[in-house]
Every structure is written in C-alpha cells, then in structure tokens.
C-alpha positions in Angstrom: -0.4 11.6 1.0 2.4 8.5 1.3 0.0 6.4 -0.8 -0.8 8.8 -3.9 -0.2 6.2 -7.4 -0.4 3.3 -4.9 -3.5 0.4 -5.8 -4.3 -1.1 -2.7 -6.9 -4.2 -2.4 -8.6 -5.0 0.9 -10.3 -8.1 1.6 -13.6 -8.0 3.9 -14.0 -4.3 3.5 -17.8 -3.9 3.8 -17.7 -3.1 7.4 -15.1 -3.2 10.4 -11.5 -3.0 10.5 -11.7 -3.6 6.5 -13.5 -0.7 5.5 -11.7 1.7 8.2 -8.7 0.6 6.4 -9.3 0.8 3.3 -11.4 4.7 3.2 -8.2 5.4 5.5 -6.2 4.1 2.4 -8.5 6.3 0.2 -7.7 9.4 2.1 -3.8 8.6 2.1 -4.1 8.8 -1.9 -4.7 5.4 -2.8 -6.7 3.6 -5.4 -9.0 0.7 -3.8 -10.3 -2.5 -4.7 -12.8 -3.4 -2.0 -13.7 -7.4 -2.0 -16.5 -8.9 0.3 -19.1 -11.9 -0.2 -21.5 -9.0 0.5 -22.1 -6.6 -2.3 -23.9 -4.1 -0.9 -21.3 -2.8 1.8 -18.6 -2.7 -0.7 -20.4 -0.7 -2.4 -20.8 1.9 0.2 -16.9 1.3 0.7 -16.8 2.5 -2.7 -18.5 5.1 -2.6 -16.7 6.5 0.2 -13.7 5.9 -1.6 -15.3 7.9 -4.3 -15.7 10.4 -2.1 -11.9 11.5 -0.9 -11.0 11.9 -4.6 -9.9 8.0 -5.5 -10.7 5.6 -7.8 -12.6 2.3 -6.6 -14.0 -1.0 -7.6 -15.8 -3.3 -5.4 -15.9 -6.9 -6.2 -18.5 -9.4 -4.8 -16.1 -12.6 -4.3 -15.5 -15.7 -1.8 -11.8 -15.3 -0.7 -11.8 -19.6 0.1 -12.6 -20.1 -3.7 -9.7 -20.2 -6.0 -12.2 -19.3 -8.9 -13.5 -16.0 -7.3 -10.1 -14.9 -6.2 -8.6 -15.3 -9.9 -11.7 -13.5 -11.2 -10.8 -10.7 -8.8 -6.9 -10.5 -9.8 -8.3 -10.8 -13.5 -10.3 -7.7 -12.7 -7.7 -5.3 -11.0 -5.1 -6.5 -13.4 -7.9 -4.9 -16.4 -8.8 -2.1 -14.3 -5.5 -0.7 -12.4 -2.9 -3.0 -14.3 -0.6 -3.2 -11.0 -1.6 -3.8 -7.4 0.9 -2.2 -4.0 -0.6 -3.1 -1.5 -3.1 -6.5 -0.3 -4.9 -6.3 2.8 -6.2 -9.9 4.1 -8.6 -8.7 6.2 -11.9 -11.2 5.3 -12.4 -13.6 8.3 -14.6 -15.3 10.3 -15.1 -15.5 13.5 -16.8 -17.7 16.1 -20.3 -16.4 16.3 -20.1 -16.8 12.5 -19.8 -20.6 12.7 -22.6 -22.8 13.1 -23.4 -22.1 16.4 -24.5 -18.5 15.4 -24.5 -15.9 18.1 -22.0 -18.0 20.3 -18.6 -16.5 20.4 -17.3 -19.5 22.5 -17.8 -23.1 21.0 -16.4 -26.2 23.2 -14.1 -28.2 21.6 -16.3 -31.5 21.9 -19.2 -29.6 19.8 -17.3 -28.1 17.0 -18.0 -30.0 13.8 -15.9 -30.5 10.9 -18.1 -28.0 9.0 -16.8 -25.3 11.9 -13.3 -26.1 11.7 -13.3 -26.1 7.9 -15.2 -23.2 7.0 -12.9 -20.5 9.7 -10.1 -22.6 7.9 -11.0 -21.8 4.6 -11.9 -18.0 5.1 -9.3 -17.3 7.4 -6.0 -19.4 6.5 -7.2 -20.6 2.9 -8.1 -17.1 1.5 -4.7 -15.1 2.5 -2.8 -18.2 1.2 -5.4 -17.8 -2.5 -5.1 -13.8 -2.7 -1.7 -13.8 -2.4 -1.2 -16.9 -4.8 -3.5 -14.8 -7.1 -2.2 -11.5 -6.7 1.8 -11.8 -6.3 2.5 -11.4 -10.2 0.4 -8.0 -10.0 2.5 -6.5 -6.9 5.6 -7.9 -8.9 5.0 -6.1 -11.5 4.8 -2.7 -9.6 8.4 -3.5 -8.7 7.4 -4.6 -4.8 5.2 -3.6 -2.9 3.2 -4.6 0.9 1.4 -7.1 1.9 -0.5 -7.2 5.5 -2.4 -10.2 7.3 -5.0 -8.8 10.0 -4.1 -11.1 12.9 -5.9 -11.1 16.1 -4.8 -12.2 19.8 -5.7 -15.3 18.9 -3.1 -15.4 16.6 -0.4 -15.1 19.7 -2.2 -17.4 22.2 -5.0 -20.0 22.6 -8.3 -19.3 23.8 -10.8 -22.2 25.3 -13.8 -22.3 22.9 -12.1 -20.7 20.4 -10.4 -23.8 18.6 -10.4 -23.5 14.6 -10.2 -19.2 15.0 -7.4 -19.3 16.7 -5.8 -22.5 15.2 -6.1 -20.0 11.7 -4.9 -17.1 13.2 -1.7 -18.8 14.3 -1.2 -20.1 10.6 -1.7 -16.7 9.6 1.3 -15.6 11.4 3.0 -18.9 10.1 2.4 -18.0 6.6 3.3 -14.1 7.3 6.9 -14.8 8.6 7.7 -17.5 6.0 6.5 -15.6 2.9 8.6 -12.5 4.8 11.9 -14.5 4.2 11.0 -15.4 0.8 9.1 -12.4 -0.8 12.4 -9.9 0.3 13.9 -11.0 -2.9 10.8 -10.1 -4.7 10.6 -6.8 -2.8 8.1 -7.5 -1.3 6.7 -6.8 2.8 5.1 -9.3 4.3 3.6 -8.0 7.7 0.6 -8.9 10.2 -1.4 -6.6 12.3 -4.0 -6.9 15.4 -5.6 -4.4 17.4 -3.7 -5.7 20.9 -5.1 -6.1 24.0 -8.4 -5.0 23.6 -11.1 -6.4 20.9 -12.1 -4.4 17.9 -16.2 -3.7 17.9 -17.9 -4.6 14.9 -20.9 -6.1 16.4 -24.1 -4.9 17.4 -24.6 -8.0 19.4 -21.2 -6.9 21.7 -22.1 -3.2 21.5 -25.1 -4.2 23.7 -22.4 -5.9 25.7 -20.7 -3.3 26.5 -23.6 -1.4 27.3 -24.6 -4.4 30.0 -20.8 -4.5 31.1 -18.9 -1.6 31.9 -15.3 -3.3 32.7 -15.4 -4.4 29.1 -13.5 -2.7 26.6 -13.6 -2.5 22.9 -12.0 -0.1 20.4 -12.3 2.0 17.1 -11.5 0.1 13.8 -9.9 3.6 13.2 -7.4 2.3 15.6 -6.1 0.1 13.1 -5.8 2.9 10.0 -2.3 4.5 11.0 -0.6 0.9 12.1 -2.0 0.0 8.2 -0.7 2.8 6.4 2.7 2.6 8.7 3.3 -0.9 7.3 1.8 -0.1 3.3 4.8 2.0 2.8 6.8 -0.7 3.5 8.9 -3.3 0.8 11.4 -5.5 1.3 13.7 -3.1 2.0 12.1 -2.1 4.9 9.8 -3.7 7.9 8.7 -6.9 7.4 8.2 -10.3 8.8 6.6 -8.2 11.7 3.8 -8.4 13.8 2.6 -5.3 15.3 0.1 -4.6 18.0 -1.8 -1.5 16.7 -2.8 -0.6 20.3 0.9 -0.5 21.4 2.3 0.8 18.6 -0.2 3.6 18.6 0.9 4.6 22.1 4.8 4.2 20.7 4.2 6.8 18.3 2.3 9.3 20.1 -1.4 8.6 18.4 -3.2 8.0 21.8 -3.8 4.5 23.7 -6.8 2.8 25.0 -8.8 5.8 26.0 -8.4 8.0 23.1 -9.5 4.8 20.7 -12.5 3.0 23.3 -15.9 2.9 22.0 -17.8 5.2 23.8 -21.3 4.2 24.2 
C-alpha cells in the first residue's frame, strides 16, 4: 500500500485510462478526487473508490475553465486539506471534435472551433489544474504530478492536427515545470500506453472485432506505470516520459499479449 495518507486527484476519471487509474490508486491506499464534465461516471468512480476502503469525492467540472478548476481546488482544499498526487488525464480526442465519429480530420477541414476546443481540454486544462492545485501539493511538502501523454505526443499523425499539436505541448509543459518544480519537490512526469492504443471506445471495439491485425490494450495497463511515478518527488524520477507498454515488459508485468483486449 505505497499510497496509504496520499490524496490523489484524477482528471477525466469517469471511464478509460482515468478511472483504471484512479480505483488502482484507491486500492494502493489513496484518497481520490475524481473530476469529469460527466457526473454520473464519477460517481461510479466513487463508488468504487468507496469500495476498496478510501475516501472519495467526485466533482462535476470543465478542466478548460479557470472558474471550475478553482472551484475544484477550493473543494479538496475543504475536504482533504492537501493534495499528493494530480493526474491530468481529461482529453479529447479526434472523434470528439466536430466531426463526430471521425478519428482522422484533414487538415484543410478542421475549423478553429476543432483546433481550440482539443487545445483547451487538452493543453489549457493541465496548464489550469496545476496553476490551481500547486499550493495544495506544496503544502504536503511535494508531491507528483503526471500528464497522460499519447503517441501523438512523440510524433505527428496526418489527420490528427490539433491532438497531436496538444499532446506535444503536454510534453513541453511536463519537462519545463520538471526543472522548475524540483525545488518545490515536486515530480513532474508524462505517461502513454506505447505502441499500441488504449480501448475506450465501443465504436473501435467493433473495430477490432472487423480487424483482427489491430491491436488495442487494457486501461489497466496504465495502473502500475501510474502508481510507479505517484511515489515519485523531486528527489526522484521526473521530467520523464515513460511508455507504459515498455516499461511494463522492463519490470516483468507482461507485454502486449498479457494486456490486449480480448474480444
């Protein structure tokens, strides 16, 4: 139990990697504050939460909107009065944008609207929550902080214009707060799954189901990578980017076939 007296706070935990990682987080010992735009699932995450022995809040909030996200540190700081460890998970991705359904959007059909709003969530909302919430982790005398990166964070993809120009600002903003937060004890980390994409969507589960060679993977995958870089503070790992996949497979916790959706 590495995380027992820890607070952690995961962003986007209502499904997907977020709430893998944050009930994970539950099980390790931790306290959660689950934050989504979509009450209902947090709920659940809650309740799960609930369920291995820990406390938990969930908080219906817009990571892009400096209002919600100060409402939110307002919150934990009543409720837990500290806060270890922040998980910027919340994100959106291409079949979220205006073109729903389409996870590939040419560049000469995005609109503003596209590139601002998987701006906002994605690059805007870390950059908010950690604004918000650094005087919290401060105050429990350091602490972790991990951005869920994505391949697209490491290399461009055709079609896939404003997720991956975020992603690669994510990693931007991860190695540049690393240098500074180390004074402030502080970890500054991102995480991806690695080669292989993360299923959280029905519409790709019938994908896979159509296309054999495809492979997607667990959002359990992601749990022992997260909990790996939690413990961490500025004394330790940080301005890191680790490839759960990979460093699954380094530690002896199985590679792609232990993780694969099986369908």
């Amino acid at each position: 139990m590495q995380l027992n007296g820890k607070t952690a706070l995961v962003t986007g935990a209502g499904r997907g990697i977020g709430k893998a990682i944050a009930t994970g987080f539950a099980r390790d010992g931790a306290d959660i504050v689950v934050v989504s735009r979509t009450l209902g699932e947090i709920e659940e995450t809650a309740r799960e939460a609930n369920a291995a022995g820990r406390r938990a809040l969930a908080i219906q909030a817009d990571v892009s909107q400096p209002n919600d996200v100060r409402r939110v540190a307002d919150e934990v700081a009543n409720r837990f009065g500290r806060l270890d460890i922040l998980v910027n998970n919340a994100a959106l991705r291409m079949n979220q944008l205006g073109q729903k359904n389409s996870y590939t959007i040419p560049f000469t059909a995005l609109t503003v609207e596209d590139w601002d709003s998987a701006i906002n969530v994605n690059l805007r909302g870390p950059f908010l929550c950690i604004k918000e919430f650094l005087p919290l982790i401060r105050k429990s005398g350091g602490g972790s902080i991990i951005n869920i990166s994505a391949g697209g964070g490491k290399r461009g993809m055709a079609g896939r214009v404003p997720y991956c120009a975020s992603k690669f600002g994510l990693e931007g903003l991860t190695q540049s707060l690393a240098l500074e937060f180390q004074s402030f004890n502080i970890a500054v980390n991102s995480l991806s799954p690695g080669k292989h994409s993360i299923l959280t969507d029905p519409a790709k589960r019938q994908q896979l189901k159509e296309t054999p060679e495809i492979v997607f993977m667990r959002p359990e995958m992601m749990v022992p990578p997260a909990l790996f870089l939690a413990t961490q503070d500025g004394h330790g790992a940080t301005g890191q980017h680790i490839e759960a996949l990979k460093w699954l497979s380094q530690n002896g916790l199985g590679g792609r076939e232990e993780w694969r959706v099986r369908v």
